[in-house]
N, C-alpha and C positions, 0 to 999 in steps of 0.2 A: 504494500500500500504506500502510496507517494502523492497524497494530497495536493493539490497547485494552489489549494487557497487558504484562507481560516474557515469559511464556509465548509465548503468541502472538507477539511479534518473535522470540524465540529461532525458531521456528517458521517461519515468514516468512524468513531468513535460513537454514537449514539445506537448505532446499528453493530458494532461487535457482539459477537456470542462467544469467544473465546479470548484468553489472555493473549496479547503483544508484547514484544520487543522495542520498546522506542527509541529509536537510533537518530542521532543525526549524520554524521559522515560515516561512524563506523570505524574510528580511529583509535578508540579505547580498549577494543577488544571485550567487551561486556555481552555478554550472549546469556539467552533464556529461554524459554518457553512459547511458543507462539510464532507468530506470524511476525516479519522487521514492518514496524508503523516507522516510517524514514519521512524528516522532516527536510529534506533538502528539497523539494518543490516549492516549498515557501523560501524565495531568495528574493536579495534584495535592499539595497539602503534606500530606506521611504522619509527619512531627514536627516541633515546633517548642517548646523550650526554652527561654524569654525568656530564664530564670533561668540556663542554663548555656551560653547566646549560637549555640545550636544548630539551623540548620534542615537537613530533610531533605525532600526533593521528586523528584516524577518529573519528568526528562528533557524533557516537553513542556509542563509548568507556565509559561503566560506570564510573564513577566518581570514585569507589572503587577503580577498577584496578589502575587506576593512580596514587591514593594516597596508595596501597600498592607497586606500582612498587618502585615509588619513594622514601617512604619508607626503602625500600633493599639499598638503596645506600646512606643512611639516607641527602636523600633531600626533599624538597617540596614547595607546592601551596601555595605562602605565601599571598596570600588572603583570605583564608579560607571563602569557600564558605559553604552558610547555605545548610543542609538538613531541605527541608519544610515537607515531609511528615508526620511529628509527628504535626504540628500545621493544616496543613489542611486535616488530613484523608487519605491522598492518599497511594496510593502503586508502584511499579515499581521500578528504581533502576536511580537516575538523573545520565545523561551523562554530558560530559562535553562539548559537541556541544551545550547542553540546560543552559551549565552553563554560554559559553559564548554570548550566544544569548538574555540571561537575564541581563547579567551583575551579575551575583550574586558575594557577597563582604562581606565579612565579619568582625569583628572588628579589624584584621589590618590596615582597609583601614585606619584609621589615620595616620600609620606610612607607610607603603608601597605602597599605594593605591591602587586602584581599579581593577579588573578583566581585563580591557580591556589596563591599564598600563603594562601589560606583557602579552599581544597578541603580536606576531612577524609577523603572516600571517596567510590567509584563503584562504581558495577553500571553492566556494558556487556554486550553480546553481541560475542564476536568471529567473525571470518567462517567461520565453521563451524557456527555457533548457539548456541555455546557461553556459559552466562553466567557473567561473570568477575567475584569483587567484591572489593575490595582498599580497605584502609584502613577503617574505622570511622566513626559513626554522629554518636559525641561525641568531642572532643579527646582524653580519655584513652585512646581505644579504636583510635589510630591505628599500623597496625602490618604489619606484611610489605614484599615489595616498592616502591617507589614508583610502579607505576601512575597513580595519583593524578596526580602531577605531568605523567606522561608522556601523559595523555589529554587532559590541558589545551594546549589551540593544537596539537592531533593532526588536528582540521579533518573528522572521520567517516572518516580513512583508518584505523586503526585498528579498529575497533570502534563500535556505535548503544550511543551513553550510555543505559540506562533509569534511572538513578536518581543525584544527588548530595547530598556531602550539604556544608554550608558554614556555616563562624563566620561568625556577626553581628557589630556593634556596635552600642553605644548611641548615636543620634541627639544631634548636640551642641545646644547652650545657641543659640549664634548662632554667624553666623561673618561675617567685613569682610574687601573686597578696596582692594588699594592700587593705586589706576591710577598709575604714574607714567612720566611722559614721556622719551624715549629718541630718539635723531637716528639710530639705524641697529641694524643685526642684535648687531653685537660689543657695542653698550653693550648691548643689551636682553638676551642673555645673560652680559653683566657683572652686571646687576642683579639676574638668577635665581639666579647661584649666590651674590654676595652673600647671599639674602637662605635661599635651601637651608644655606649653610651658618652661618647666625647659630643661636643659641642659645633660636632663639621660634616653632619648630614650623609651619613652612612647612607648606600642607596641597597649594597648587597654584600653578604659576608658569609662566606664558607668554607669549608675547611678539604681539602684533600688530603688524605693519610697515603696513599702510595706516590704523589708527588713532594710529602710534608711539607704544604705550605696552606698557609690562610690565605686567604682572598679577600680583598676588601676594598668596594667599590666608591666611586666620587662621581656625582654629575653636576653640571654646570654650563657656568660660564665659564670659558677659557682662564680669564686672569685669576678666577675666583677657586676654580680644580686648582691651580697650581700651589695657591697659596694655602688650600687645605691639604693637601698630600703633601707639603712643607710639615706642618703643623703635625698631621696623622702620623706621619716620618717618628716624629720625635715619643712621637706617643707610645707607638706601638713595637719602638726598637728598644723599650725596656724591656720590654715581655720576651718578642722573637728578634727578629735579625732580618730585618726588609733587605731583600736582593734583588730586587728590580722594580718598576712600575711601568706600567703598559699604557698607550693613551689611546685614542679612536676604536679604530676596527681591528686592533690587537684586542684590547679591553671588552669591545663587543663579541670578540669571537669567545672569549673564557665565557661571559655569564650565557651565552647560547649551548654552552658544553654543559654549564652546570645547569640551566634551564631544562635542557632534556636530558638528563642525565649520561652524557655520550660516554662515560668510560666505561660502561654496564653493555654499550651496542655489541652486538655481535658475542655476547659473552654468554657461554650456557648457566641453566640454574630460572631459578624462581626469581622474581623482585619485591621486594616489600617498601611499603615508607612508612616511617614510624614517626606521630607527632609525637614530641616529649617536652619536657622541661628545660632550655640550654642548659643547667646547672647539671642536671641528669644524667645528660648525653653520652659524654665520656665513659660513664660508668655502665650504661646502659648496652656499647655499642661494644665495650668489651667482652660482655655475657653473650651476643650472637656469634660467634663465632663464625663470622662470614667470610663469605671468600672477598668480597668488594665491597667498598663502603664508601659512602659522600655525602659529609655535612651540609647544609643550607640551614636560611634563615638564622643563623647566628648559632648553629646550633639544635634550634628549633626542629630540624626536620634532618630524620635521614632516612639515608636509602641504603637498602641492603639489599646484596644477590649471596643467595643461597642456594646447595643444593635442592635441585627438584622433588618437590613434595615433602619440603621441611616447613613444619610448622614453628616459626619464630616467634611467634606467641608463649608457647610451650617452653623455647632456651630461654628468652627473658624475664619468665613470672611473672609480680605484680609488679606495675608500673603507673606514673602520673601521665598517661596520654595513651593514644589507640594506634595500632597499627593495620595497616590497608593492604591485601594483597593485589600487588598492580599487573604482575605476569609471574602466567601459572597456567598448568594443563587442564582443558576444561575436568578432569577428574577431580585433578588439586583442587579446585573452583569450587566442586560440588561440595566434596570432603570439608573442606573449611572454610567454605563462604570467602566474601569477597571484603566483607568489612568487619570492624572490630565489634563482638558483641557487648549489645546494652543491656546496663544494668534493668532488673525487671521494672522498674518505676519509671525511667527513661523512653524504655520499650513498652511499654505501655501507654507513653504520650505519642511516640512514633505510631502506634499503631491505630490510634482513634483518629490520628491526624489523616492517615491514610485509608481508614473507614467512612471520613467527611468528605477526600476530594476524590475518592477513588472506590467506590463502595461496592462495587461487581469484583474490584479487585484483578482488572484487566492489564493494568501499566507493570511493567517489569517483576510481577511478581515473585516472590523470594528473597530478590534482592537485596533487603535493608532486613530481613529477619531474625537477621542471629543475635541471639539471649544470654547473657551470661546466669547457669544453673544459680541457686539460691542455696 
């Protein structure tokens, strides 16, 4: 099913007698039960604002056009959403209906935050065909329920996104990365929040343990980078041992490495990402026993390749944050779901939420269901 309009998907959805898959590009690798309900027939930017930082698009609009449109008017997504297709095999072209239905984020989120931090509004259809639209077009117009937020990293159980709408930003001057060298996990997240919490606008901070080095991003103004990576210099070479800094399209090729996680490409094994605590991390990433590893977000977030059909949940016990399996055999898939189980009182709100917008229980079912026993 590939609907060309919101009509027609409301349409499409009111007449189902069996559970769907609601896909946009197809670039996550998330597979289920049912029939693909595929949202790239709805394509399209239907506004775009330079001047009031506003774009509005349908649901199946590839992610390219966006980030070439915006581009032209040298603005953009300052979330920077990962392309997964080079980590999990896949092909198609990620929408940005799929981008906000995942919440996908990328190593700004430390300074900007997250994908669903600049959503302003959505049209969805929820499981009855019903089309639902909450929140506004432009910043001033955002208004009612939060919806909004609650569609973002909802994963299609919820509701088919037909349309969002999302602030821009204006494209920076330049930007320089500080590689500086680090002998293990603790210094290299000693380094990140050093340098998150200095006073010089940290844009992205991560840690590679097989290159041992931190990474730690500056954007700006020309004369303005140079005189913070001056500053950062001093900062950050009491901890480690800065050996280089990178400036333009050197700089933009590392955070596109750590964006999609490239040192994990072509390498066998399962993937996991684990939200944690930066303080946590180190000690955290010890207990997996992985074959590869890579810090983001200060910390905040890593990635782990294991062998196939290990469940990392299991090596690292209890912990302060969830971890996701992102690639894995649809067997592995089955065996241990796809996301971290909620606590039964959590699962319980999850689950009335998805009795309200989805009550035949048609949209990716299974998906979001795993419960931690009691």
């Amino acid at each position: 099913m590939k609907p060309t309009s919101e009509a027609e998907l409301a349409g499409c959805v009111s007449e189902l007698k069996t559970p769907v898959q609601v896909q946009g590009g197809g670039t996550r690798g998330v597979n289920g039960p049912g029939d693909v309900l595929s949202t790239t027939g709805l394509s399209g930017v239907t506004l775009y604002e330079p001047g009031a930082l506003t774009l509005v698009a349908q649901a199946g609009t590839p992610l390219e056009d966006i980030v070439a449109g915006l581009a032209a008017e040298n603005q953009r997504l300052a979330f920077e959403p990962m392309d997964h297709r080079a980590l999990l095999g896949s092909d198609g072209a990620p929408t940005i209906g799929g981008v906000v239905a995942a919440n996908v984020s990328g190593p700004r989120r430390v300074q900007s935050g997250a994908c669903r931090d600049f959503l302003l509004g959505v049209r969805f259809v929820d499981g009855q065909g019903t089309v639902i639209r909450n929140g506004g077009r432009v910043m001033k117009n955002v208004t009612g329920y939060d919806l909004v937020k609650l569609m973002a990293g909802s994963w299609g159980t919820l509701g088919v996104l037909s349309e969002v709408s999302l602030k821009v930003l204006p494209q920076v001057e330049t930007e320089a990365t500080l590689r500086i060298g680090v002998p293990d996990a603790a210094t290299g997240v000693q380094v990140l929040s050093a340098g998150l919490g200095s006073p010089f606008e940290v844009s992205g901070a991560a840690y590679d343990p097989v290159a041992g080095e931190a990474l730690v991003r500056i954007e700006g103004f020309a004369e303005q980078v140079a005189y913070r990576v001056g500053k950062l210099r001093d900062v950050l070479g009491q901890i480690g041992a800065p050996d280089t800094v990178e400036y333009g399209e050197k700089s933009e090729r590392i955070w596109v490495n750590i964006r999609d996680v490239a040192p994990f490409h072509g390498q066998a094994g399962d993937v996991w990402r684990m939200s944690v605590k930066p303080t946590d991390a180190p000690g955290i990433a010890a207990r997996l026993e992985a074959d590869d590893l890579l810090f983001d977000w200060g910390g905040g977030l890593i990635w782990a390749r294991v062998p196939a059909g290990t469940d990392l949940r299991a090596r690292v016990g209890s912990f302060s944050g969830h971890a996701t399996l992102v690639r894995a055999s649809a067997e592995t898939r089955a065996r241990l779901g796809m996301f971290h189980p909620e606590q039964p009182a959590l699962a319980a709100l999850s689950r009335g939420l998805r009795d309200r917008f989805d009550p035949r229980g048609v949209f990716n079912p299974g998906l979001m269901d795993q419960v931690v026993e009691a």
